[in-house]
MIBATOR-990750 format. One record per residue (C-alpha): x, y, z. Coordinates in steps of 0.02 Angstrom, whole numbers, plus 50000, padded with zeros to 5 digits. Layout:
XYZ/...
***
This chain:
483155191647678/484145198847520/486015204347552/485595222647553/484895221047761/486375215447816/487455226547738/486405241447786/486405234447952/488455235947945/488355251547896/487135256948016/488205248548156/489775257848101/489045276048100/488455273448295/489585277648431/490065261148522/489965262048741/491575261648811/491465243948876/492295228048848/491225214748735/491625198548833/491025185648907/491775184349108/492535170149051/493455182548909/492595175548742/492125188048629/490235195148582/489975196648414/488925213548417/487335202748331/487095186348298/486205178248136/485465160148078/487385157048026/488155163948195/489105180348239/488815194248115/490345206948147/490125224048094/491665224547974/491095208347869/491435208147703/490525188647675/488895183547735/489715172547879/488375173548022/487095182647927/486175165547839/484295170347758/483295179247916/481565178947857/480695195947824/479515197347969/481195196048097/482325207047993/483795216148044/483935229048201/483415247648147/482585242047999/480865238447926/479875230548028/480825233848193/480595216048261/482295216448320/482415234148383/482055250348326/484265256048324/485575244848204/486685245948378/485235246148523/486225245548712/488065241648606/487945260048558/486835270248723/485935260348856/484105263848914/483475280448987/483245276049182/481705285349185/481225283649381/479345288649413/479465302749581/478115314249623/477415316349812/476755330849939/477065349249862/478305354249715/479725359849832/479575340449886/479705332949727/481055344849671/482135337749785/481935318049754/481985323949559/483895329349634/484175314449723/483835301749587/484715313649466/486165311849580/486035294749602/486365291849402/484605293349335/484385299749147/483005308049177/481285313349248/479705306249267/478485314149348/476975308549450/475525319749500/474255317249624/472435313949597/471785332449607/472735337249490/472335323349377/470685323849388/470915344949342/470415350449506/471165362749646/471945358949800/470745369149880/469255362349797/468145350949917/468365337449796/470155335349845/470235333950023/471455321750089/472165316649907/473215333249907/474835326049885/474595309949917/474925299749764/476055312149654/476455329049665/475145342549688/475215355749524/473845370549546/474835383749449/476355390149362/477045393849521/477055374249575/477845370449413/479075382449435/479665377749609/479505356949529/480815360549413/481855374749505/483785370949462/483375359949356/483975362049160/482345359349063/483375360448906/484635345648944/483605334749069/482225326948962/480515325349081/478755313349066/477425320649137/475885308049168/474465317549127/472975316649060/471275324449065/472225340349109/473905337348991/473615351248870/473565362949011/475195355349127/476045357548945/475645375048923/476155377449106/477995368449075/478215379748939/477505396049001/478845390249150/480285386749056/480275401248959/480085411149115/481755404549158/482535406848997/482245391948896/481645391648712/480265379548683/480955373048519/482375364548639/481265359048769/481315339148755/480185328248851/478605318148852/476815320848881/475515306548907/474065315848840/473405295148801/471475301248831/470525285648748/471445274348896/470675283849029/468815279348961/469625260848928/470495257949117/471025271649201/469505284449225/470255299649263/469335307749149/468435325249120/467725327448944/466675319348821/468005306948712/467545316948556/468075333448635/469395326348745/470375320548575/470015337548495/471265341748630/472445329548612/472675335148422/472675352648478/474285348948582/474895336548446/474825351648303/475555362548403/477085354248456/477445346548276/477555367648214/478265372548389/479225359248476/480195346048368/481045337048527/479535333848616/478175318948612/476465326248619/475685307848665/476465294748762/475245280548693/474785269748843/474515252448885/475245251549048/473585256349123/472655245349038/473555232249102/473455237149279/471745239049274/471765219249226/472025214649044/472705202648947/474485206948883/473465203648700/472365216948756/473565229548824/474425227848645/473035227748541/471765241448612/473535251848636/474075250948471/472155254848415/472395269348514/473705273948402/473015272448253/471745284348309/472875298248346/473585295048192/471815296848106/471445311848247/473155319748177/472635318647973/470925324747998/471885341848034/472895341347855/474535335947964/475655324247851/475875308447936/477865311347936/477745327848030/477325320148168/477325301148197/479235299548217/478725309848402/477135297848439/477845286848598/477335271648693/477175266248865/476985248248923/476775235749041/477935223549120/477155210549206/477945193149260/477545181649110/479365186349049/479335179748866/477585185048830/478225201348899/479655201648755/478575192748637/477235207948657/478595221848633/479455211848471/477545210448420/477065230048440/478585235648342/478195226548171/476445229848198/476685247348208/477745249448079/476655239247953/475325249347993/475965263647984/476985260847814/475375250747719/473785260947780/474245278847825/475455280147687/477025282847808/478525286147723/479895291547837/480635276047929/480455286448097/478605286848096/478675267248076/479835266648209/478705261148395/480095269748521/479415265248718/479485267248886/479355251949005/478755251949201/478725235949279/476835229349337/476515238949496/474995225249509/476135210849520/476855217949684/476245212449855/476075219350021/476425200650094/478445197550113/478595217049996/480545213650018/480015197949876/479645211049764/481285215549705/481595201949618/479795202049522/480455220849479/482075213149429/481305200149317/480015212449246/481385225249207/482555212049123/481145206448994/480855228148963/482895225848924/482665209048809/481305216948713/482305232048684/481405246448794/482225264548752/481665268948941/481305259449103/480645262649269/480845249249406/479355248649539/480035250449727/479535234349824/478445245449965/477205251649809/475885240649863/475875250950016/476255267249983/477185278849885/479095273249876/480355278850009/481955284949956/482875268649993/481665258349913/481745269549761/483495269149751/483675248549766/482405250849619/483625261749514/485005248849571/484135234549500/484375243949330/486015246849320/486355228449398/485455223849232/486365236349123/488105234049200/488375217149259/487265204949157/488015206048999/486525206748916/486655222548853/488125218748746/487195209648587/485715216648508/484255207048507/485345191948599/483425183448586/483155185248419/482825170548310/482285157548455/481095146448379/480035149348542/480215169148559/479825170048385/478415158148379/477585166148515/477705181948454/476615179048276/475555168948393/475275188948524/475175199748325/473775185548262/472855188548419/472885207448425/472415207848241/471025201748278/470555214448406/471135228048294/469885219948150/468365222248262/468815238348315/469105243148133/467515234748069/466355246148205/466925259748140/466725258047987/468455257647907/469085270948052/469975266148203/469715282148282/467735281448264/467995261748314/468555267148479/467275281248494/465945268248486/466655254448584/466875265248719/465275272748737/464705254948707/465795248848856/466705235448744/468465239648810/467835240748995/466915224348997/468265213748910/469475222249026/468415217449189/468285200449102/469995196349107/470545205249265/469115192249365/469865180149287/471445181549352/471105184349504/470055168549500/471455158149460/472465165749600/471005162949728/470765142649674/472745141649664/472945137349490/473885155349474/475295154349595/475935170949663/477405166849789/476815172649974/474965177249943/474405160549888/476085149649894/477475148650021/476705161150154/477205168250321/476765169250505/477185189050485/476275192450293/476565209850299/478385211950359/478595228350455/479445241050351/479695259950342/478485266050230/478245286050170/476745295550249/476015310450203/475565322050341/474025332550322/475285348850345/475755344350175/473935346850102/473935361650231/475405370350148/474845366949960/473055374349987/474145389250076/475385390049934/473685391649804/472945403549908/474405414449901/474575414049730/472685419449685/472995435249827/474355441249721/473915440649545/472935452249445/471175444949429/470275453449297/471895448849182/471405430049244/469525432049178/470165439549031/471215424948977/469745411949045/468325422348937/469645419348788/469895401548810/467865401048824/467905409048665/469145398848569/468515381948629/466735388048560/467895387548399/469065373348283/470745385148323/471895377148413/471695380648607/473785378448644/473955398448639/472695403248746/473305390648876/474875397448871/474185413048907/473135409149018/474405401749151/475415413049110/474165424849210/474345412349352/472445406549322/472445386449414/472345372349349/470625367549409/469935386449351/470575381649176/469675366349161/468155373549242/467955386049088/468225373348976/467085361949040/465505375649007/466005372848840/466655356248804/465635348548923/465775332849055/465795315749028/464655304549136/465085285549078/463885271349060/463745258549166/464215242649061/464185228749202/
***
C-alpha cells in the first residue's frame, strides 16, 4: 500500500484523544500503538520503519476497506460501549436493573422486551397469557415507557431497543416520551433494531407481509435521517440468525444481504445513500469458534464498505464504515455445569474485542435457564472490563492483523458469503432487496438455516462436536443448583392492571381519532412516523396500534418449507 495510508493513518492517530493508560507490557516493554509487516508503526514517524507494503485488501485502521477497524486509534483512543442486554417483569422493574448496571460502570442501555410486546400484542390480550413479563420487559403504552426510562437522561445515556415487528411504533413511543420529559428528539441518541427481513429468515416474530413490513422500516429510516441525526434507525442483525442455527458464513452473508436491501429500500424513496448509511448498524454473533468469529467481523467490514463504495455509489467514508454491536452466543451456553459458562462468555467476548466490536454484551452463565439474576449479570459485565482492563489487548489496534492464518481465513469467510450474496442477487434480478423478497417466500433462508442448525447438533449427538459437560467431561449433578430469577404471576397481574388503568383514564374518542388516521395514512405512500407519534401520544397501546394497521397492511401467514 502507497505511502499516503500510513501517513493518513498518523494523522488520524494524532487528532484522537489517547485513554489515560500506560502502553506496556507487565513486564514494562513498550506497545507501539500499531504494528506493520516491518514492526511497530509509532504515531510520530517520520520514515516508513514498521509500516513495510500492507496489501490493499488489509489496509490501515479507519480507512478504506475497514479490515482493520473502522477508527485510526480503535480501544488506544475509547474502549467498547458495555452495552448489557436487561429487560424483565413491568417497566418500574427494568428501570431499576437499567440503574444498577448503570451504576455498576455500564455505557449504556440495552433493552429487552418480552414476547407480547414483540409480537405487537397487549398484556391483556388472551394471546399473552403467562409471557407477560417473562422474557423482557412488558411495553403496552407511553406510560410503560415512561416509567422504563424514569431518571434516566435519554439525551446522554444512549439506549438499543430490540424490536421488531412493532419498532416503528416503540420509536414513536421513546420519542413521544422523551419529549414529554423535556428532551429534543434531534439529541436523542440510540439504536433501534427495526431488522424485519431476519424475523421471516430465523426469528419469526413477525406481523406483516415482508413487502409492507419494509415499507415500515423505510418509513422509520426517512424519518430519522430529516429528524434524528444521532440515532440508528436499523440495527442490521445476524445474531438471530445464528441462534436460530447457521453457519457463521450464513449469519454474514444473508446479514449483510439484508443490508443491501435497506440500502435499496432507502433509494427507492429518493434518499441519497450518504444521508443515511453512516447511521445503518450491525449486530452479531459470537459464538465459540474464536478466529472464525474475528475472521467473520474483519470479513463484514471490507465487504461492506466495497459494496457500499462500488454499487450504491457511496461516497462519504461513514456510510462505508460497518460500526457493530457484539452479544456473545446465548446458544453456546448450557444448563449442565452453567457456572462453565463464564468462560465460553469470556472467550466469545474476547474474539467481539479482537475483531474490533464498537459494543458488547456478555451473556450471564444462568441464560440457558432463565433470565439473568443480578449477580450473574454483573460477573457478565465483569468479564468485560477483565478484558478491557487487565488483558492488554486493548492497547494495539488490530494486535491480529496481518497473521497469515487470520488473514487467510478471512478471504476464505468473504469468498464464501459472496457466493451467497450472488444467488441472492441473481433471484432478484439484479436487486438484493427483491432477492430476499423471493427467497423468503420461497423458504430459501429457512431451509438452509434448519440445514445447518441439524447439522450441528448431529455432530454434537455422535460426539464429533465436543461441547465440555453435555457430551464431554460430565457430572453426577448436570444441572448444578443455582439461584435462578422467577417471575411471579403478580407481575403479569400488575402489568394487565397498570394497562387497564391507563385505557380508564384517557380520552377515547381522541384514541379512535388518531387510529382512524393511521388507517388512513397506511392506505397511503406518506410516511406513517407522524401519526404514530400521535397516536401514542393519545395513550392508544401498543397492540391497538398494530391492530389498525394490520386491517390495512395485512398479516403474514408463512409457508411451510420443510
Amino acid at each position: 500500500m502507497s505511502d499516503e495510508g500510513v501517513e493518513r493513518w498518523r494523522e488520524d492517530f494524532r487528532r484522537a484523544p489517547q485513554r489515560d493508560a500506560e502502553f506496556t507490557t507487565m513486564s514494562g516493554l513498550p506497545l507501539a500503538p500499531l504494528y506493520g509487516p516491518g514492526g511497530a508503526v509509532e504515531p510520530e514517524g517520520e520514515s516508513e520503519s514498521g509500516a513495510g507494503e500492507v496489501p490493499e485488501q488489509i489496509g490501515w485502521p479507519g480507512q478504506y476497506p475497514f479490515t482493520r477497524g473502522v477508527h485510526a486509534s480503535m480501544y488506544r483512543s475509547r474502549l467498547w460501549t458495555m452495552r448489557m442486554f436487561a429487560g424483565y417483569g413491568t417497566a418500574l422493574e427494568t428501570n431499576k436493573r437499567f440503574r444498577e448496571l448503570l451504576a455498576a460502570g455500564g455505557g449504556g442501555l440495552s433493552t429487552a422486551f418480552d414476547m407480547p410486546t414483540l409480537m405487537g400484542i397487549d398484556s391483556d390480550d388472551v394471546m399473552a397469557l403467562g409471557e407477560v413479563g417473562r422474557c423482557g420487559v412488558a411495553v403496552d403504552t407511553i406510560e410503560d415507557m415512561a416509567d422504563l426510562y424514569a431518571g434516566i437522561d435519554l439525551e446522554k445515556v444512549t439506549t438499543s431497543m430490540t424490536i421488531n415487528a412493532p419498532a416503528a411504533v416503540i420509536m414513536a413511543m421513546f420519542i413521544a416520551n422523551a419529549e414529554e420529559h423535556g428532551a429534543h428528539r434531534s439529541r436523542l441518541g440510540g439504536t433501534l433494531q427495526n431488522d424485519i427481513l431476519k424475523e421471516y429468515q430465523a426469528q419469526k416474530e413477525w406481523v406483516f407481509p415482508p413487502r409492507q413490513s419494509v415499507r415500515l422500516v423505510a418509513d422509520t429510516i426517512e424519518f430519522a435521517t430529516s429528524e434524528m441525526p444521532r440515532w440508528n434507525s436499523v440495527s442490521i442483525s445476524g445474531y438471530h440468525i445464528r441462534e436460530a442455527g447457521s453457519t457463521a458464513v450464513q449469519e454474514l452473508a444473508f446479514t449483510l444481504a439484508n443490508g443491501f436491501a435497506y440500502v435499496e429500500a432507502a433509494r427507492e424513496r429518493g434518499i441519497s445513500v450518504d444521508d443515511f448509511a453512516p447511521r445503518l448498524s450491525f449486530f452479531f454473533n459470537a459464538h465459540i469458534d474464536f478466529f472464525e468469529e474475528i475472521a467473520k467481523y474483519r470479513a463484514a467490514r471490507r465487504i461492506w464498505a466495497r459494496w457500499m463504495k462500488e454499487r450504491y455509489g457511496a461516497r462519504d467514508p461513514r456510510s462505508m464504515m460497518m460500526r457493530f454491536h457484539t452479544q456473545t452466543a446465548g446458544v453456546s451456553l448450557t444448563a449442565q455445569q452453567p457456572e462453565v459458562n463464564i468462560a465460553r462468555t469470556a472467550i466469545e467476548a474476547l474474539a467481539g474485542v479482537l475483531g474490533g466490536t464498537q459494543s458488547l454484551h456478555t451473556n450471564s452463565m444462568d441464560e440457558a435457564m432463565a433470565l439473568p439474576t443480578e449477580k450473574a449479570a454483573r460477573i457478565a459485565l465483569r468479564t468485560q472490563q477483565v478484558i478491557a482492563h487487565e488483558t492488554g489487548v486493548t492497547d494495539v489496534v488490530d494486535p491480529l492483523g496481518g497473521s497469515w492464518f487470520v488473514e487467510e481465513l478471512t478471504d476464505r469467510v468473504e469468498a464464501e458469503a459472496e457466493k451467497l450474496f450472488a444467488h441472492i442477487d441473481r433471484v432478484g434480478g439484479g436487486s438484493m432487496l427483491e432477492g430476499s423478497f423471493r427467497l423468503i417466500e420461497e423458504g430459501w433462508y429457512q431451509g438452509a438455516i434448519a440445514d445447518s442448525a441439524y447439522d450441528f447438533e448431529k455432530r454434537i449427538n455422535d460426539g464429533s462436536r465436543v461441547v465440555v459437560s453435555v457430551n464431554r467431561f460430565p457430572e453426577g449433578n448436570e444441572e448444578d443448583q443455582i439461584e435462578l430469577l422467577r417471575i411471579s404471576a403478580e407481575e403479569e397481574r400488575l402489568q394487565v392492571k397498570r394497562l387497564q388503568s391507563v385505557r380508564a383514564d384517557r380520552d377515547s374518542a381522541t384514541v379512535e381519532r388518531a387510529l382512524d388516521d393511521l388507517r388512513r395514512v397506511a392506505a397511503t405512500e406518506a410516511n406513517l412516523m407522524p401519526s404514530l407519534i400521535d397516536a401514542v401520544r393519545t395513550r392508544a397501546s401498543v397492540g391497538e396500534i398494530m391492530n389498525a394497521l394490520a386491517e390495512v397492511l395485512g398479516r403474514y401467514r408463512e409457508t411451510p418449507f420443510i
